[in-house]
N, C-alpha and C positions, 0 to 999 in steps of 0.2 A: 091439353098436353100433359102425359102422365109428369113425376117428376122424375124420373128417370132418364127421359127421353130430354128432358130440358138442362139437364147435368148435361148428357152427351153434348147438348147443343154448346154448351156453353164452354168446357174443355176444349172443345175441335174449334175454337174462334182462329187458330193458328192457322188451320189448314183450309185446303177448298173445300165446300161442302161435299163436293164426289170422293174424294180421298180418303182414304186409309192408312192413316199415317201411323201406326202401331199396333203390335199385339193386340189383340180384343177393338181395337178401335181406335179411337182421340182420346176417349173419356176409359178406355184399359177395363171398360166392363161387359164385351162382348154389343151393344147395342146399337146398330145402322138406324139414322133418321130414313131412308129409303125404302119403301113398301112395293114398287115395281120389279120386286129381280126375280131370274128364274127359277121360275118353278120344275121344267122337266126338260131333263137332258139326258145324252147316254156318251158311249166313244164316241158315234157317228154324229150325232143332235144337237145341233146348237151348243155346237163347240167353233168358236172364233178360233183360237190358235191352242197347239198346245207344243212344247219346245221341251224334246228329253235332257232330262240334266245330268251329271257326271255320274253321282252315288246319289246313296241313298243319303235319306235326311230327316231330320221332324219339323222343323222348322216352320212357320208360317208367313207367306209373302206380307208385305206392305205397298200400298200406293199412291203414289205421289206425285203430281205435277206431273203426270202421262208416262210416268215410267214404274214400272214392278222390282221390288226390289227383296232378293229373297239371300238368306246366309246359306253359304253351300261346301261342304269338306271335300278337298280332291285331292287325295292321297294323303302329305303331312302337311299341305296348304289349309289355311281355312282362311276362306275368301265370303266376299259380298258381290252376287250377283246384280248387274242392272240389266233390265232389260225393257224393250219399247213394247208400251202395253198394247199400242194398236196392231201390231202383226208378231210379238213376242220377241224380236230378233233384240239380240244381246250386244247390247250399246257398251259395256266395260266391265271387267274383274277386278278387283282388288284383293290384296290380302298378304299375308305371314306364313311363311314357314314354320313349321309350330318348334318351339322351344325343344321340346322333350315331350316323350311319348304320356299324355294325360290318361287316366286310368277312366275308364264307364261303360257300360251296358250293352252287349249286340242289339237292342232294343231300342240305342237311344244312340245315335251317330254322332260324332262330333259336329261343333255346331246351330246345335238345339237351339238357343236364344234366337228369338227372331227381331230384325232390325227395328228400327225408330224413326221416324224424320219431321222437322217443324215446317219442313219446303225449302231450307236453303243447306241443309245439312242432315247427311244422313249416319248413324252411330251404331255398332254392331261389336257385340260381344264375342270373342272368342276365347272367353274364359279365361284358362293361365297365359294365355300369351295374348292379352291387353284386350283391354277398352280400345277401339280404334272410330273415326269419324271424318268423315269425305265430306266433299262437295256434290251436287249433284252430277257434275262430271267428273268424276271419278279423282279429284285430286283429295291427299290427305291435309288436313287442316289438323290434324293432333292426334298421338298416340299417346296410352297409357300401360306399358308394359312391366311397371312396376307393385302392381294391386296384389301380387304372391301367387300361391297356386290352387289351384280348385281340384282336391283329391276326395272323390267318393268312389262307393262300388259302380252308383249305377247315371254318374257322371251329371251331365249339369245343364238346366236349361233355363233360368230364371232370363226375361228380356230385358234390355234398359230403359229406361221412362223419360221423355225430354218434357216437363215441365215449366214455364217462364223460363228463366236463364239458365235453370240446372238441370244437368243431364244425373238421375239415381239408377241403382243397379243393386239390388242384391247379389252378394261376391259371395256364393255356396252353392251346395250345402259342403261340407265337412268339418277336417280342425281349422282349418281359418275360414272364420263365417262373418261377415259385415255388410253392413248399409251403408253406401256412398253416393255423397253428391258430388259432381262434380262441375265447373263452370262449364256450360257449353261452348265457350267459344275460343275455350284454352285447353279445358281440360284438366285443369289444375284443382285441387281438392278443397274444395267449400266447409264440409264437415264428415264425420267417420261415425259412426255406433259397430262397435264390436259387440258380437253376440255371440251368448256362451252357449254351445250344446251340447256339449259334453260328447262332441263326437270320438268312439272309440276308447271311452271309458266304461268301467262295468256298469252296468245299472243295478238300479234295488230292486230286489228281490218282491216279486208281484205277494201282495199278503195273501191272497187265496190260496195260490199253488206253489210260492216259493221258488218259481219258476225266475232267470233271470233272463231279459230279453239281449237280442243280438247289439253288442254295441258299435256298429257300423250302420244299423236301422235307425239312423237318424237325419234331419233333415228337412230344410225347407227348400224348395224350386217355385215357390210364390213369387210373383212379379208383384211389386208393390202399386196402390191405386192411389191415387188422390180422391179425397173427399171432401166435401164444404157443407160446416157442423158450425151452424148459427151465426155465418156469416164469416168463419174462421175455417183454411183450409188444416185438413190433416192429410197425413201420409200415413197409410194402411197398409200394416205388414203382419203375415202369418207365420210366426217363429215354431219350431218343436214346444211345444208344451202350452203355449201363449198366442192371444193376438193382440197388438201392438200398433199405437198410434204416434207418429212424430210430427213437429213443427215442422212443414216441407223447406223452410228456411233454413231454420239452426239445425235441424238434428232433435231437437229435445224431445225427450218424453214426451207424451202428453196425457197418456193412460197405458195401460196393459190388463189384461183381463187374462184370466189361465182357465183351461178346461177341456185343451188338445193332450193329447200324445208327442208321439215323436216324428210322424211323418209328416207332412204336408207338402200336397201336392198340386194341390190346386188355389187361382188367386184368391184374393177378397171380392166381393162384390157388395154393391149397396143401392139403396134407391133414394141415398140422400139425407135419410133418417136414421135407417137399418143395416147395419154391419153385417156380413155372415161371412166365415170362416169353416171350411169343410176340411178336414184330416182326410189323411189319407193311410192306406193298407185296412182298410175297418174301423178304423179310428174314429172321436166325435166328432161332432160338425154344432156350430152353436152360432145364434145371433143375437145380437147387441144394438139395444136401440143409446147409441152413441151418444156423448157429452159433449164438451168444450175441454175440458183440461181435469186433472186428477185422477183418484182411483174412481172406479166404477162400484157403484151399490149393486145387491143381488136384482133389485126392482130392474134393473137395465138391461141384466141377461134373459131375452125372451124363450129363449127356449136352447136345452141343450143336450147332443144327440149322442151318447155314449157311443155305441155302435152303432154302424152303417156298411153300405155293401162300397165294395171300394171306388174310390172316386181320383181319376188323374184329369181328364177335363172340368173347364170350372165353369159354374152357372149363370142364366143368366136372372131377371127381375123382371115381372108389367106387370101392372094392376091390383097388387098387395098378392103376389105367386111368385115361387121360384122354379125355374124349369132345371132340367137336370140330364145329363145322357152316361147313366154309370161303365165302370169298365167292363162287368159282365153285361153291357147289352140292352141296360134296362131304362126307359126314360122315367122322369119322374115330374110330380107337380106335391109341389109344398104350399100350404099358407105361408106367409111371411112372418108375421105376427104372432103366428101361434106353434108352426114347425110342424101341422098334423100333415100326412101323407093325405094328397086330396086323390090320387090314381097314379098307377104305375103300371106300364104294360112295355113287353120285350120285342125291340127292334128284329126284324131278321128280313133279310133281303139276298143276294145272289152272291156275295160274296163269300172268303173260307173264314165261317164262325163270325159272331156279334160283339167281338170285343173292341171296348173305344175308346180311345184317348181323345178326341177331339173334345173343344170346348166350344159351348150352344153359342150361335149365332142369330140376335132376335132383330127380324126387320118386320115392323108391324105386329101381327099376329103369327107371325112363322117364326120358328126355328129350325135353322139348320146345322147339321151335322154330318158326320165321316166318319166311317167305323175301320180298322187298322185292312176289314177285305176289301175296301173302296166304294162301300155302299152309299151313297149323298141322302141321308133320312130328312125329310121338310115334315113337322107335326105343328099343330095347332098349339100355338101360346095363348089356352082356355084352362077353367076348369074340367072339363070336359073331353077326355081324349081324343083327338081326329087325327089321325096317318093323313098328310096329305098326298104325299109323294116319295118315290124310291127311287133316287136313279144311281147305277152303279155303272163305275166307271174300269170295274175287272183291273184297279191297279191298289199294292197295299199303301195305307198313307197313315199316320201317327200324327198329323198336320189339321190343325182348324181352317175353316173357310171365311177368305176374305171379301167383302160386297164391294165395287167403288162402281159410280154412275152406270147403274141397271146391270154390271157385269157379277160374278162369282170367278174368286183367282183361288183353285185350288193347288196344294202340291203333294203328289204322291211319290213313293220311291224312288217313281220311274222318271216324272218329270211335270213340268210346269203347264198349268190347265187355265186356260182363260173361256167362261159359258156365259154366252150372250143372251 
């Protein structure tokens, strides 16, 4: 058993083993213990059910206890879809009428954050107008409409993290930016870290070109990981300029390392050892073979990537490699350890153009993917490049793909995909 694989095992102790209880997974690092799921599909192909939804979205499903649970905007509503995962049909809505008109991207719907659940309660972000968490029927158990407001250009999708008793959430990117825990079963606030980005202040002036950068290009939309470093968990957060470890308890510090920019866009991921942090707009990307507590020596940062091609889906880990699906199109395989480029070769399939937002989904030796034309790319988690499979689903999607017992729950603009 890699150790990666053994993290995931051990984070998802909450849930069933077929579930999909968050973003990325259990363990929030993109990694399925399941090695049977589909390999080739199309519209017509080994499609179980597929249920059109209101608008569009980015959002990715979760699943839980037999039901699919995906966040979804209809009109100034932002709501939490449930729906039955055996024939898709929609068991209950919930949700707010939203506050006041939130500012973000035609690229990025209101939304974005995708749900959570530990099996008896499910938690769903909708940004300025609260933290909100239900029951699995649809009753609310606690709202949080007091966190302030989430103002960027290009709007906000970090998801929330249910943990032991505490529900976390990065509340950004802009001028009010913070890390919070909250109790899950109240809702009430455990600990706070404010973080400075200097969102919408000038910046200094680059020394080569004297050139100053946009200050609204700032930002983190990282969903925070948990990790367990010598026996001791951390909390793994990618801030503008830094990556940052806290006590998942108190809040506290527990290290910070610098050597980003100002974007980030995509999570942490680790294989238990090994930290990596990827910036985002071109920005570096760097890994850190992790401590216990303190600053970090230069001996810790294994490798760090000044520039890189842009990256908004985040990577995933096996075997001492990192796999990778850029947003021009391009997959990639890194050492771990060392950061050298081992191959890189360019998706393209039936869809309009190779651009990707989806973050790699590794079940076994496969990775999958979704490119914004609806392309479903499966390559080989080698060093060695192998395309396995293409199947394109001809709808646009900005959404990662979910695995739960041998199925694939995608979602695209147009609507909710379940492939058997």
């Amino acid at each position: 058993m890699t150790a990666v694989v053994a993290v995931a095992l051990g984070a998802g102790s909450f849930a069933q083993a077929a579930d999909w209880p968050a973003w990325r997974g259990a363990a929030g690092i993109g990694v399925c213990t399941e090695e049977d799921l589909p390999l080739r599909w199309s519209p017509t192909e080994n499609v179980r059910w597929r249920i059109p939804l209101p608008e569009a979205g980015n959002s990715t499903p979760i699943v839980v206890a037999g039901r699919v649970f995906v966040t979804q905007p209809v009109g100034p509503r932002r709501t939490l879809m449930c729906f039955d995962r055996r024939d898709g049909k929609l068991l209950w809505q919930q949700g707010v009428q939203t506050a006041a008109k939130e500012t973000t991207h035609g690229t990025n719907p209101h939304c974005s954050a995708s749900p959570v659940s530990d099996g008896q309660r499910v938690v769903a972000s909708f940004a300025s107008d609260g933290l909100f968490c239900y029951d699995l029927e649809g009753r609310e158990l606690w709202r949080r409409t007091d966190l302030g407001k989430q103002v960027h250009i290009w709007g906000n999708a970090s998801s929330p993290v249910l943990h032991g008793g505490l529900c976390y959430l990065n509340f950004g990117p802009g001028v009010t930016t913070y890390l919070i825990a909250v109790d899950k079963t109240t809702g009430k606030t455990v600990w706070k870290h404010d973080e400075q980005t200097d969102y919408g202040k000038p910046l200094p002036a680059d020394p080569k070109t004297g050139k100053r950068g946009n200050p609204t290009y700032i930002g983190s939309w990282a969903t925070p990981v948990i990790m367990k470093v010598q026996g001791r968990e951390q909390l793994l957060m990618g801030w503008p300029r830094r990556m940052a470890a806290y006590d998942p308890a108190t809040g506290k510090e527990l290290w910070s390392c610098e050597g980003l920019k100002e974007l980030v866009y995509t999570s942490p991921i680790h294989d238990g050892e090994i930290a990596v942090v990827l910036g985002g707009f071109g920005g570096p990307a760097m890994a850190i073979r992790t401590g216990p507590e303190g600053k970090l020596d230069a001996s810790q940062v294994l490798w760090h990537h000044p520039r890189n091609r842009q990256r908004i889906g985040s990577a995933v880990i096996r075997g001492g490699h990192m796999y990778l699906h850029t947003d021009p199109g391009y997959a990639q395989c890194y050492e771990l350890a060392t950061g050298k480029l081992v191959w890189e070769e360019r998706l393209t399939g039936q869809g309009r153009g190779t651009t990707n937002w989806s973050s790699v989904l590794l079940a076994g030796e496969r990775c999958y993917t979704i490119t914004q034309g609806g392309d479903c790319f499966v390559f080989r988690a080698s060093p060695k490049f192998e395309l396995l499979a293409v199947n394109s689903l001809g709808e646009r999607s900005n959404s990662s793909i979910a695995a739960s017992d041998g199925e694939l729950f995608i979602r695209t603009h147009k609507a909710l995909w379940c492939i058997k």
